[in-house]
N, C-alpha and C positions, 0 to 999 in steps of 0.2 A: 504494500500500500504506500503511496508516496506522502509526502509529507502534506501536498494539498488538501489533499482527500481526508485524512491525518484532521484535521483543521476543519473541515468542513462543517463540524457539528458545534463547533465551538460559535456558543453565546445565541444561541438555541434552546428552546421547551419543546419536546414532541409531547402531546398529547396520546393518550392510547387508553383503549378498552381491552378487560379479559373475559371474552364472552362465555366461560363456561364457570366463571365465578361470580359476575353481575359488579364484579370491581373496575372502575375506571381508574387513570392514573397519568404520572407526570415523567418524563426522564428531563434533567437539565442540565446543561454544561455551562460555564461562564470560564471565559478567559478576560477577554479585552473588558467585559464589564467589570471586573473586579480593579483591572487595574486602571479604570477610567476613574472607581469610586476613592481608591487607596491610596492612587499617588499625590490625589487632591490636599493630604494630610499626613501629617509626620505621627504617625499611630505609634506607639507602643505593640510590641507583636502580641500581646494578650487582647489587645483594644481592637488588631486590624483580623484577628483570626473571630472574632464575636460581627466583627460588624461584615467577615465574609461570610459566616453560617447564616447570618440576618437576611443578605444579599440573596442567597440562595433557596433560602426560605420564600421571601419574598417573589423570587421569579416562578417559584414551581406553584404557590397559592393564588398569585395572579393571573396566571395563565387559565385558572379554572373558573374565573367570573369572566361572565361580557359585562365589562368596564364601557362606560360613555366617556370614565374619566379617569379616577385615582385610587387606587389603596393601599393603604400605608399600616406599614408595622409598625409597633413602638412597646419600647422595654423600657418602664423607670423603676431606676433601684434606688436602694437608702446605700448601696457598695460605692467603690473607687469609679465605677461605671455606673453613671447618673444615667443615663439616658441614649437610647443606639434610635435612629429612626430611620426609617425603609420608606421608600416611594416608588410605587409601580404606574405608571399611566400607561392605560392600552393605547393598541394601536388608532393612529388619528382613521386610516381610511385601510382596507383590503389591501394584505401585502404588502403593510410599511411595519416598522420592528415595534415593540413596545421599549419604552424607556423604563430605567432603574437609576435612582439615586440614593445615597446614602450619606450618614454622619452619626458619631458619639462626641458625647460630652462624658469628661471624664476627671478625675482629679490626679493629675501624675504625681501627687506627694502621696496619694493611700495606696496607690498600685503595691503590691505585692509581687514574688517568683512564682505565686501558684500557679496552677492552672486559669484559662481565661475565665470560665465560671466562676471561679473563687473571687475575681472579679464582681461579682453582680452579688448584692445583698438582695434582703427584704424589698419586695415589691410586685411588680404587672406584668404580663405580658398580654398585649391590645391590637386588634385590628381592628381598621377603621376605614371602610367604606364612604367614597362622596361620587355620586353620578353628575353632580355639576350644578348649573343653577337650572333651578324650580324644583331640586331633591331634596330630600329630610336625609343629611348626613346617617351612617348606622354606624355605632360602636357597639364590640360586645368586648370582655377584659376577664382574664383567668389569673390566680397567680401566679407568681414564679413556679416552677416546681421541678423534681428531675435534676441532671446533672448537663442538660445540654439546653440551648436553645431550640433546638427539634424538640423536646420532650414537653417543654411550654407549646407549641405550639401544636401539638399533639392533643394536651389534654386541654387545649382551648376550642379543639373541635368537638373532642367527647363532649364536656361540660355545656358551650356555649352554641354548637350547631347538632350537638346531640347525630354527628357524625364520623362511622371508625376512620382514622386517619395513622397512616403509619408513614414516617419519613426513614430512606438512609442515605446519609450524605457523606461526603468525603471534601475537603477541601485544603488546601496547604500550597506553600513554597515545592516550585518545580521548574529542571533545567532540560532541555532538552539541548540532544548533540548542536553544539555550536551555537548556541543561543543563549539569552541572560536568563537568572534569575528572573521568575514573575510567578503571581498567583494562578490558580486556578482553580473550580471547584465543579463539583457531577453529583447529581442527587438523583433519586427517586421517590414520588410520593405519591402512597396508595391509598384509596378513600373507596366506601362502597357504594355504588350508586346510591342518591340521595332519596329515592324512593322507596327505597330499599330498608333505611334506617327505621328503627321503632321510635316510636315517643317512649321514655323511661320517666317514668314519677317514684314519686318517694325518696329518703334523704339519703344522700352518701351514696357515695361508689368504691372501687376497690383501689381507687390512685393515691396519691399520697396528699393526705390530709382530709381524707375524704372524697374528693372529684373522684366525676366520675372518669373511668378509664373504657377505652376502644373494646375491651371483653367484656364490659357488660352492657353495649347496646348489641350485642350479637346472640342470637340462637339457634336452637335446630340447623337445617342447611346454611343457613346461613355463617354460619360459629364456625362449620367445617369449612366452608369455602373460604373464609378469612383466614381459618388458622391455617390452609393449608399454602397459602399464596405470601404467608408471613414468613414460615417458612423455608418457599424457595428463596425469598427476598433473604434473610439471613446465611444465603451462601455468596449473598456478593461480593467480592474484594475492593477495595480501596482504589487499586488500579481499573477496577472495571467500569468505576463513577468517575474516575476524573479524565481517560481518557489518553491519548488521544487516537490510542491504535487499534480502541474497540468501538463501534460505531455503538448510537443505542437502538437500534435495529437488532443487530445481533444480542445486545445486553439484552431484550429481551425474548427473543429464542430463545435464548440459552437456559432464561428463566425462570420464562414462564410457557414453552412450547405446549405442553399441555392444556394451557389455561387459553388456548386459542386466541395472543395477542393481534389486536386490529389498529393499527394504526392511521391517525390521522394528520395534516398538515403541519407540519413546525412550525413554532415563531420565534422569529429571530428578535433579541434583547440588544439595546443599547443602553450605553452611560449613558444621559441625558439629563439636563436641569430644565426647570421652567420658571428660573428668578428673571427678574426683567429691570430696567430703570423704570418702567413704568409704574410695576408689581412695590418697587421701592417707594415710590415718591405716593402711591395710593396707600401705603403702609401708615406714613408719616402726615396723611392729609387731615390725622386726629388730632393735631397737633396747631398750638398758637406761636405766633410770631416771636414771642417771646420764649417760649419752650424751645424753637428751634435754635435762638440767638444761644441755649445751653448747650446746644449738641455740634456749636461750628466751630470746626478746629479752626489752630492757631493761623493757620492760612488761611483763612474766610472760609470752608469749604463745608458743605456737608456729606461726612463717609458711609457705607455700607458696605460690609460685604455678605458674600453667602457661606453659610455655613457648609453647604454641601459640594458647590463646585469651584468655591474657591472667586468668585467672580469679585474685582472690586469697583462700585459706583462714589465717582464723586459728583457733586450737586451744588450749586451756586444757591445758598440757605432763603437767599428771596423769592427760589419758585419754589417750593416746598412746605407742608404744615398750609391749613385752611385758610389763612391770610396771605397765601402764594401770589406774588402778583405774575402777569399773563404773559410770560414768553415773547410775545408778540409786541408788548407794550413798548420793550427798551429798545 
């Protein structure tokens, strides 16, 4: 296989169904995306390995809404790792990529040598749905739990979409011959069809703290077709999620041949931001003439930047804040 071909899967979601288990599912690769989000910011490698699992998370749960617009992940802790948040935007039109962007906020004096979870104290893990204007934003929020960022977002499906969802993902620093250092990461993520799922009433499930967990919205046939597709997915290797000399075509023959995979159309992921000068100055349009004259640096100017792509806006403090006068005027 040559190196193109090699590549070809990279920063991609294929979608796929296993028609003889009623489970549909996600495979994902990210190269260029991770390092559109990563090189944006001087991370800590505890910081940039949480906000590539966030990343990957993100592409393979967006992939499975028709988006008009946005959904965003977000994790806040009471840890060294305050806050990681995730932006997905579908595609604008048929055949254009979806965008991802990413950022943490962190305290580099609590960081520790643990592990990157040891990172993340007490707190949420949250997805957040907006279809744009004339929609009623949806949040639903689970807590922390688990020892991965998968596992939150696992038991944010049992609990809050009262849907099984199983993630395995891989992600890290990798070189290929003659090439630099960069990230990369491959996931797979399995869900049962949504029809498919029970409503469960009553308190407590068998996860940790109580939530409920992916085994107890499943029964009869059902329970068996889960466990058994959980299973083959527990023979995956590391190398076989990130890629890049095994297509995910074949990752899932391999894995699920039985389970009669059906695959349908990929969608190709990019970095993308959607901050704007515009998006700034209508930020700031809460704001009095006065409030503004505190926020203009020593150069007259007024600054912004983005937290996620790095972008920096400067602004002459007179158009700016609701006592702006008119562009046009001077």
């Amino acid at each position: 296989m040559t190196l193109g071909s090699k590549l070809a899967w990279d920063d991609t979601v294929l979608p796929f169904q296993l028609d003889m288990s009623d489970v549909r599912g996600r495979v994902a690769r990210l190269d260029g995306v991770l390092q559109g989000i990563l090189s944006q910011h001087d991370y800590p490698a505890q910081v940039e390995a949480l906000v590539a699992e966030m990343a990957l998370l993100t592409a393979l749960i967006g992939q499975t809404i028709k988006l008009r617009w946005k959904l965003q992940l977000q994790v806040q802790s009471k840890g060294p790792v305050r806050m990681i948040a995730t932006d997905y935007y579908g595609p604008e039109k048929d055949g254009e990529p979806a965008r991802i962007r990413a950022y943490a906020s962190f305290d580099r004096d609590r960081l520790t040598d643990g592990a990157p979870m040891d990172q993340v104290g007490e707190g949420y893990f949250a997805i957040m749905l907006d279809q744009g204007q004339g929609t009623q934003p949806y949040q639903g929020i689970t807590p922390l739990t688990g020892g991965s960022l998968m596992s939150c977002a696992e038991a944010y499906f049992a609990q809050s979409e009262q849907l099984p969802t199983r993630f395995s993902l891989s992600f890290g620093k990798s070189t290929e011959a003659g090439g630099v250092e960069h990230w990369r990461a491959g996931g797979v993520m399995l869900q049962v069809m949504p029809k498919a799922s029970p409503h469960v009433t009553g308190e407590g499930g068998s996860g940790e703290g109580g939530l409920l967990a992916a085994s107890d919205l499943v029964q009869g046939d059902e329970e068996e077709n889960w466990n058994r597709v959980n299973f083959h997915l527990d023979t995956v290797e590391a190398l076989e999620l990130i890629g890049p000399s095994v297509a995910p075509t074949d990752l899932l023959v391999r894995l699920f041949h039985e389970e009669q995979p059906r695959v349908f159309d990929a969608q190709p992921v990019r970095f993308g931001c959607s901050c704007s000068e515009d998006k700034v100055r209508q930020s700031l349009s809460i704001y009095s003439a006065k409030d503004i004259e505190k926020m203009t640096t020593d150069e007259g100017t007024v600054t912004a930047d983005c937290q996620y792509c790095g972008a920096h806006y400067v602004m002459d403090p007179k158009t700016v804040g609701f006592e702006a006068e008119d562009p046009g005027e001077s």
